[in-house]
ChimeraX commands (.cxc) that place a marker at each C-alpha (Angstrom):
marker #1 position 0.00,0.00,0.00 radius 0.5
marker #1 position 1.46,3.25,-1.36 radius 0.5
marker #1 position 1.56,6.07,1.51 radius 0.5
marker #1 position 0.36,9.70,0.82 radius 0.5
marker #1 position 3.51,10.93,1.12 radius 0.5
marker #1 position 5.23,8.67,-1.12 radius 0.5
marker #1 position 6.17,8.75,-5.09 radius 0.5
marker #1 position 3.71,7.41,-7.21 radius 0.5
marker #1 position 3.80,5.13,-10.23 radius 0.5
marker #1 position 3.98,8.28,-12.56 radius 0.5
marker #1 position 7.08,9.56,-10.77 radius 0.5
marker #1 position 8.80,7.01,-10.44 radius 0.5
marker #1 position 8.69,6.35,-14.12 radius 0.5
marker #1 position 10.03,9.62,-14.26 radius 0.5
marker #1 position 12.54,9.25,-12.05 radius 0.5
marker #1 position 14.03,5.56,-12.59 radius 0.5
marker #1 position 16.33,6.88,-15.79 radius 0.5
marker #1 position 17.77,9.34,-14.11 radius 0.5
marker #1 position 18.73,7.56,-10.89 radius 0.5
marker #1 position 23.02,5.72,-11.56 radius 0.5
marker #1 position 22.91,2.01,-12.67 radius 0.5
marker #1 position 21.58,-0.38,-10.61 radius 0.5
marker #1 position 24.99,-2.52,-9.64 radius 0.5
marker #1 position 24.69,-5.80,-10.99 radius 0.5
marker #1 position 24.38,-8.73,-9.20 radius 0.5
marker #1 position 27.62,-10.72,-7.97 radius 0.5
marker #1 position 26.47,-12.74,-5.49 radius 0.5
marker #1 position 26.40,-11.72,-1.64 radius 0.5
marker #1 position 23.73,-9.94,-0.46 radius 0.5
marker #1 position 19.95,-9.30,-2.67 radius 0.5
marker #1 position 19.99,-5.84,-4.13 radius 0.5
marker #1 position 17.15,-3.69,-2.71 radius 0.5
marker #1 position 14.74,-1.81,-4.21 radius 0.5
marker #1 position 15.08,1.06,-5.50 radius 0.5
marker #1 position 12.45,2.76,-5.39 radius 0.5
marker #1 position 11.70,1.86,-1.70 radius 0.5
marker #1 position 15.22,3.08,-0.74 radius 0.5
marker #1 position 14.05,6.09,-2.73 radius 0.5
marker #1 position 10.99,6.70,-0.64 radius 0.5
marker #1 position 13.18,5.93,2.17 radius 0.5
marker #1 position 15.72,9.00,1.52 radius 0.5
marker #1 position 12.61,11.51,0.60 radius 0.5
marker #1 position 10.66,10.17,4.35 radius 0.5
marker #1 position 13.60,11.06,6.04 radius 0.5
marker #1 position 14.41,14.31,4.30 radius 0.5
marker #1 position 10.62,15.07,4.81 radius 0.5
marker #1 position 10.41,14.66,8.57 radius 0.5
marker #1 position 13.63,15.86,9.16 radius 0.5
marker #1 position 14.51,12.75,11.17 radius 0.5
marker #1 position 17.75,10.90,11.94 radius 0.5
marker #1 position 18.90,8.00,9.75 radius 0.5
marker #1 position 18.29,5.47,12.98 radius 0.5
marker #1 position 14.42,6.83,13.15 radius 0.5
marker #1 position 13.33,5.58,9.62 radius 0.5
marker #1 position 10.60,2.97,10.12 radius 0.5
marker #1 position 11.30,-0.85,9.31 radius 0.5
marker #1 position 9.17,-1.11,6.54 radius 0.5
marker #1 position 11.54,1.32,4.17 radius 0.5
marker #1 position 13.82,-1.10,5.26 radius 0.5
marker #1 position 17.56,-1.00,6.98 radius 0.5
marker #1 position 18.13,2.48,7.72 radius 0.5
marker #1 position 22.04,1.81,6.91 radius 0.5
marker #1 position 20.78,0.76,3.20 radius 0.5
marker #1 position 18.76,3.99,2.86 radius 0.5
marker #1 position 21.56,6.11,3.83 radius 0.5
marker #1 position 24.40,4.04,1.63 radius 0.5
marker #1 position 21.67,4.33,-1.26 radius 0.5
marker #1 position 21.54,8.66,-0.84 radius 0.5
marker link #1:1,2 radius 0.2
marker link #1:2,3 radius 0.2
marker link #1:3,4 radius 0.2
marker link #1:4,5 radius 0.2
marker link #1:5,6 radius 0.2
marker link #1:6,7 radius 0.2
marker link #1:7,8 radius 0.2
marker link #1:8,9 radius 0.2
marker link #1:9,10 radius 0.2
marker link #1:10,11 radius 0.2
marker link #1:11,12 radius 0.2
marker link #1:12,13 radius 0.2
marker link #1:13,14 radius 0.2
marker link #1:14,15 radius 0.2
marker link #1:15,16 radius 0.2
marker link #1:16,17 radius 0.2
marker link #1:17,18 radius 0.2
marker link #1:18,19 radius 0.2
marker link #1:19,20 radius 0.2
marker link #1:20,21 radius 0.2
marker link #1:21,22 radius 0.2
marker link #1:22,23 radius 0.2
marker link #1:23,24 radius 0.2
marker link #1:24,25 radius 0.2
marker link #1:25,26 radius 0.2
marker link #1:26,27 radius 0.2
marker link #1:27,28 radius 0.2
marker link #1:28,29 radius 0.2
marker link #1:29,30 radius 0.2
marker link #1:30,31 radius 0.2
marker link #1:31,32 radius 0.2
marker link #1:32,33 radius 0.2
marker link #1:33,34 radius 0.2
marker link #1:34,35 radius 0.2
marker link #1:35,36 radius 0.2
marker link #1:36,37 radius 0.2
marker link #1:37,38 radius 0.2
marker link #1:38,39 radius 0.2
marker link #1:39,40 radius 0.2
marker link #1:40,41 radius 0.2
marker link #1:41,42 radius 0.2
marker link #1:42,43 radius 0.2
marker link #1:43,44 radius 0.2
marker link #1:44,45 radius 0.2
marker link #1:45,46 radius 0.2
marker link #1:46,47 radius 0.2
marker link #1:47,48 radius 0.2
marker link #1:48,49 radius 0.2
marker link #1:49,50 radius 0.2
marker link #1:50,51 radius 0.2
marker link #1:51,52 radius 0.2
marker link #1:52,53 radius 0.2
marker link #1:53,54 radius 0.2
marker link #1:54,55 radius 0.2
marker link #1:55,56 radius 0.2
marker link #1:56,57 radius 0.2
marker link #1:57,58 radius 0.2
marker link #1:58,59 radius 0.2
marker link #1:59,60 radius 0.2
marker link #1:60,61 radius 0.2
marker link #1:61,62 radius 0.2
marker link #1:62,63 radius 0.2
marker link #1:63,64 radius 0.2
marker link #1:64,65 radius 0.2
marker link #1:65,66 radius 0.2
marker link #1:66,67 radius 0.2
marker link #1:67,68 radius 0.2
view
């Protein structure tokens, strides 16, 4: 379920060329998403809140902040 505050399908198809390339896959960890780290990175900048605040369903908050 998309959140008010978050990019919609239009944006994001908007903003998915401009964002670096994805690294490929080599093994290790599972890439994550993009776009979730990207709503990740515009929660935080919109609440103003530390890294360690973000909620778990963006996901690590070390992840979001190694993806801005």
């Amino acid at each position: 379920m998309r959140r008010r505050y978050e990019i919609t399908d239009e944006e994001w198809n908007i903003l998915e060329p401009l964002l670096p390339p994805a690294r490929k896959k080599q093994g290790g960890r599972p890439l994550k998403d993009r776009r979730q780290m990207l709503n990740a990175v515009l929660w935080v900048a919109r609440t103003g809140a530390p890294w360690r605040d973000l909620p778990g369903t963006y996901g690590p908050w070390s992840s979001a902040y190694s993806f801005y």
